[in-house]
C-alpha positions as CSV (number, residue, x, y, z in Angstrom):
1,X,25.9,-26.4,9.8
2,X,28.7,-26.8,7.8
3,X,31.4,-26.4,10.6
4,X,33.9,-24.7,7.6
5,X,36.5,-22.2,9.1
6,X,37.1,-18.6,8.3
7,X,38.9,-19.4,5.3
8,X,37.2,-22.3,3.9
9,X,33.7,-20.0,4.5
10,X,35.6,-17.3,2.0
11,X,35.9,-19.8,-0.6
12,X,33.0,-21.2,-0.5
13,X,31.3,-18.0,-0.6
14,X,32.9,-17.1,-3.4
15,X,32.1,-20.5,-4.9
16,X,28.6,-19.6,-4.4
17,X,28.9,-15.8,-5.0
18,X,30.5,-16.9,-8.7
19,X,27.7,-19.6,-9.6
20,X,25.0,-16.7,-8.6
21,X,26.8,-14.5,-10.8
22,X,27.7,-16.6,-13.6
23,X,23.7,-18.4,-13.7
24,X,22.5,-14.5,-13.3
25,X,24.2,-13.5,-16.5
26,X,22.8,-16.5,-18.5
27,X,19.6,-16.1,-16.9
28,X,19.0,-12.3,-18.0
29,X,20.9,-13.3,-21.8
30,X,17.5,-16.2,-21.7
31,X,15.4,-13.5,-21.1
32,X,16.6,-11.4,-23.8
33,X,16.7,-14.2,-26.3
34,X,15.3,-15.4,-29.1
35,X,13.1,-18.3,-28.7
36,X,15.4,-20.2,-30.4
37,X,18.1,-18.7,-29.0
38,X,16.6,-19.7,-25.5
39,X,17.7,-23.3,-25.5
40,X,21.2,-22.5,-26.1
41,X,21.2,-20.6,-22.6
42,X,19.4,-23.1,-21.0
43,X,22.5,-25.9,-21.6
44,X,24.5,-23.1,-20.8
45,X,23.1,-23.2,-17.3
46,X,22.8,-27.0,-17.0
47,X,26.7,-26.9,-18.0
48,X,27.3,-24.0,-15.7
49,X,25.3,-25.6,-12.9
50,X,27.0,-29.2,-13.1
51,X,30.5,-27.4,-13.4
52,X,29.2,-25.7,-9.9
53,X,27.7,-28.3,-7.9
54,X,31.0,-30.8,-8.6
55,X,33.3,-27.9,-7.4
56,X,30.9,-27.4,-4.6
57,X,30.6,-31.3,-3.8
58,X,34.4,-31.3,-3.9
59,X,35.5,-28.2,-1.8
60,X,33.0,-29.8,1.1
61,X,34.5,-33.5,0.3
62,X,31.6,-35.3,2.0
63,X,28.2,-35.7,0.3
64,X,26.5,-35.5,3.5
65,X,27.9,-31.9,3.7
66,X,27.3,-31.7,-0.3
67,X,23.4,-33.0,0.8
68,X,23.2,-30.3,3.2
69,X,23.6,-27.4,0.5
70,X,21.5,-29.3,-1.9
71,X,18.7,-29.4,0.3
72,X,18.9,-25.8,1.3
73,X,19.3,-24.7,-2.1
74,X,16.0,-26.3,-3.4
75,X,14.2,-24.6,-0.7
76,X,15.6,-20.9,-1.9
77,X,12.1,-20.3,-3.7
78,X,10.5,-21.0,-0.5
79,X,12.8,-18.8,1.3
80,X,12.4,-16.2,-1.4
81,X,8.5,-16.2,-1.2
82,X,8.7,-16.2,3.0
83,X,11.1,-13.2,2.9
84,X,8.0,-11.1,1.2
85,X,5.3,-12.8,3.7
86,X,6.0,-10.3,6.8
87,X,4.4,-12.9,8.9
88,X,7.8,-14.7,8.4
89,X,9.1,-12.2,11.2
90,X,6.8,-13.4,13.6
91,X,7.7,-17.1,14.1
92,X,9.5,-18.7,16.0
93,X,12.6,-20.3,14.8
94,X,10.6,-24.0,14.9
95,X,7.5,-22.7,13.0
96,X,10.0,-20.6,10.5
97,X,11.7,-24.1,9.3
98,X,8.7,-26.4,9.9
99,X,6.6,-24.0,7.0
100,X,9.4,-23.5,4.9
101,X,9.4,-27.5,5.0
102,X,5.9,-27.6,4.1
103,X,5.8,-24.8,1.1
104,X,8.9,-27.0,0.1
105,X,7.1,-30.3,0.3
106,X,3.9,-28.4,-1.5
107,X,6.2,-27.4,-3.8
108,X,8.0,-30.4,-4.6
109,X,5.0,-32.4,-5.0
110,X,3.9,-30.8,-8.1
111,X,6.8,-31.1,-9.9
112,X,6.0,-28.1,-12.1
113,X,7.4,-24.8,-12.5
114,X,6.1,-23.2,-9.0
115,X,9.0,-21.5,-7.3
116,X,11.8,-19.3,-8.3
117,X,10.7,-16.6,-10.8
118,X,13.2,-18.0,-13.6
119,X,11.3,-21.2,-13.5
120,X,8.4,-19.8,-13.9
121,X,10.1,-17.5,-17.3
122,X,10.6,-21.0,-18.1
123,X,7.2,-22.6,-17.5
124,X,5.6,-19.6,-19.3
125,X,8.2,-20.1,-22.5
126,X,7.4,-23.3,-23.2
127,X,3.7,-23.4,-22.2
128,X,2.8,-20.6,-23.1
129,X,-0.5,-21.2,-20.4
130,X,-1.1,-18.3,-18.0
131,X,-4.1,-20.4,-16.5
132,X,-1.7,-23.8,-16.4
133,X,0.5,-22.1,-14.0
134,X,-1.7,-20.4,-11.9
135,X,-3.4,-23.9,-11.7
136,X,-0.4,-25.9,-10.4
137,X,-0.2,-22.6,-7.8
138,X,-3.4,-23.1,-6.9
139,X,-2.8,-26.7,-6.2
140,X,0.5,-26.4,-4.7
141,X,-1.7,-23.6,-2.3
142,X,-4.3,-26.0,-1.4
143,X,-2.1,-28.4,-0.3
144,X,-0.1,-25.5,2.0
145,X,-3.5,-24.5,3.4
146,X,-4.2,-28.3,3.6
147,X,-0.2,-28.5,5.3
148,X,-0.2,-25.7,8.0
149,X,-3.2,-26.7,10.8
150,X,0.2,-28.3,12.4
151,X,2.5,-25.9,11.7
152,X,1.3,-22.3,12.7
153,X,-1.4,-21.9,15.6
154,X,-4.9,-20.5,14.0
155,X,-4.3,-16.6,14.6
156,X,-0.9,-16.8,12.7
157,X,-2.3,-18.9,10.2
158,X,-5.0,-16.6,9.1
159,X,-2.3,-13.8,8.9
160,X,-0.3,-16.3,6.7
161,X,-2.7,-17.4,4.3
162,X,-4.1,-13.1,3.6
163,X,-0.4,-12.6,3.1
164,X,0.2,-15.5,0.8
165,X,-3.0,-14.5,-1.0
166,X,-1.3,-11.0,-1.4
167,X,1.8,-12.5,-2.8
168,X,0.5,-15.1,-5.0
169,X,-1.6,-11.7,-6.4
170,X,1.4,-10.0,-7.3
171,X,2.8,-13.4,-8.5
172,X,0.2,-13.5,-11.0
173,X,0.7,-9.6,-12.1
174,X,4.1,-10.6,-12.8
175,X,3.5,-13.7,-15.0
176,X,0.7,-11.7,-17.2
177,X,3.9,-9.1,-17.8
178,X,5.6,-12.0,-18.5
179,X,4.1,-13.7,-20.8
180,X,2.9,-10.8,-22.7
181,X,6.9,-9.7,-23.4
182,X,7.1,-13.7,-24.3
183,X,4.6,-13.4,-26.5
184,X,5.4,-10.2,-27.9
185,X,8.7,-11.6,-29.0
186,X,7.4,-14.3,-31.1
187,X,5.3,-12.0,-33.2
């Protein structure tokens, strides 16, 4: 934890509550963009992003603190897909962190759009490749499968893994909608 007090916890919520906001707007005007308007909104959230994290890194004033909130924010896709897996509720508070590690660490190792459903807006703008994505999903799921024989015992596993499945189903629903409205734009 960040040991902030009351007051310093205010500011930096609304630190955080203004950098949601302000990368929220930019992501919905990318949506509604032109292709070629779509670059232009993309520096516009790099700049808004770096203009964040180095008022972020300076209100906490010590970059293990500014590590910290770096590391939880590249897990909030992994957070975000475990808050729609209702086995999430069962865990324990060790199995809870140790698989959001490994989906993280799954994730990460891909180094493709995987997570967050902006990035994958993204993914599917450039790439244009329905199958491409669900390809690096499918890898990043084999190596969660691969991950979790020492992270959830076998019965909570199995309820995992049909949930998952479930999730990654509706994932794929979502990127077909997706990249048909993409599509639909350029024509």
């Amino acid at each position: 934890t960040l040991g902030l007090t009351e007051e310093e916890h205010h500011y930096f919520c609304s630190l955080l509550s203004e950098r949601s906001t302000e990368t929220g707007q930019i992501e919905l005007q990318w949506a509604a963009s032109t292709h070629e308007q779509k670059a232009e909104a993309l520096e516009s959230l790099h700049e808004t992003l770096t203009t964040s994290n180095a008022l972020i890194r300076q209100f906490l004033n010590h970059e293990g603190d500014y590590q910290l909130f770096l590391d939880y924010e590249a897990r909030l896709p992994d957070r975000e897909a475990l808050s729609h897996v209702n086995v999430a509720g069962d865990l324990s508070h060790a199995e809870y962190s140790d698989l959001l590690e490994e989906l993280y660490q799954a994730r990460a190792e891909i180094e493709e759009a995987t997570g967050c459903e902006f990035e994958n807006w993204r993914f599917l703008a450039e790439h244009q490749d329905l199958a491409l994505l669900e390809t690096l999903r499918e890898e990043a799921d084999r190596k969660i499968q691969a991950r979790l024989s020492g992270v959830l015992p076998p019965d909570k596993k199995e309820l995992f893994l049909a949930q998952w499945n479930d999730l990654r189903k509706r994932q794929r629903d979502q990127s077909r909608i997706t990249l048909g409205l993409l599509l639909e734009e350029r024509s």
